[in-house]
Wavefront OBJ file of the C-alpha trace (Angstrom):
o trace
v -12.626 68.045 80.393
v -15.190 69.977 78.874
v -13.016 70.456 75.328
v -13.718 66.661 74.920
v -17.410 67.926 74.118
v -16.089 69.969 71.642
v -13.481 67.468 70.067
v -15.530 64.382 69.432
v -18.058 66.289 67.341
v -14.990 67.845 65.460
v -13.685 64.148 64.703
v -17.487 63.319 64.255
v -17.080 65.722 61.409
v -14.064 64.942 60.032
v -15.227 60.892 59.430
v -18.375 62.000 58.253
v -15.868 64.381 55.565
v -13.960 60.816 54.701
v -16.615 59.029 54.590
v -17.992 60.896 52.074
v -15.141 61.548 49.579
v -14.501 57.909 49.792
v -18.040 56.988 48.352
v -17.992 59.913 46.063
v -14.662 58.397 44.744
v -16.361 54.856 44.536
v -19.208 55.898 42.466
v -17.157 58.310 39.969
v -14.999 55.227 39.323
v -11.916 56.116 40.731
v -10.869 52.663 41.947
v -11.720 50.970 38.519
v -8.806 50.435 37.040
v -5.694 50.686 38.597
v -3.317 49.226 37.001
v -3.332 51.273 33.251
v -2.171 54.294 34.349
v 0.297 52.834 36.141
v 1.796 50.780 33.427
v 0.722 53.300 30.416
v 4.438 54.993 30.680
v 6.046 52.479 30.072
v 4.437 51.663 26.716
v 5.264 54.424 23.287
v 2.012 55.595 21.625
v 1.145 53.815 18.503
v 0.344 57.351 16.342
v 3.507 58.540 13.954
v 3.580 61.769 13.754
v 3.146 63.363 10.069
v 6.425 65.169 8.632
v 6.566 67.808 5.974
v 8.853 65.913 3.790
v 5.753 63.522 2.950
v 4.171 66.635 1.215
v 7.317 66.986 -0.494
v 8.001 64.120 -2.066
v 4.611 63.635 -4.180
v 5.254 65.030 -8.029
v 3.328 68.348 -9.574
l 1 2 3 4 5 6 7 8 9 10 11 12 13 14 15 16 17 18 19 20 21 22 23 24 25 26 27 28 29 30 31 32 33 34 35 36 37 38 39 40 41 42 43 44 45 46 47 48 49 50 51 52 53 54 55 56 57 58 59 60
């Protein structure tokens, strides 16, 4: 019985630990947006790479 005097301020702790994160994650705008990353792979980037050929092709 007495390792319940020990536990609950252990689980006291850990909440307090949660607790914490979460708000730290709130105010660093973690939950924002949501959705962009998790549609961003489905989408190409818009930037074309530059080849060497375009260097190339121009007349000296």
């Amino acid at each position: 019985m007495s390792i319940i005097y020990v536990l609950i301020p252990i689980a006291m702790l850990f909440v307090l630990i949660a607790v914490g994160i979460f708000f730290w994650a709130v105010k660093s705008e973690q939950f924002d947006d949501l959705d962009r990353q998790s549609v961003s792979i489905l989408f190409d980037d818009d930037v074309k790479p530059s080849t060497p050929k375009d260097d190339e092709s121009k007349p000296q």
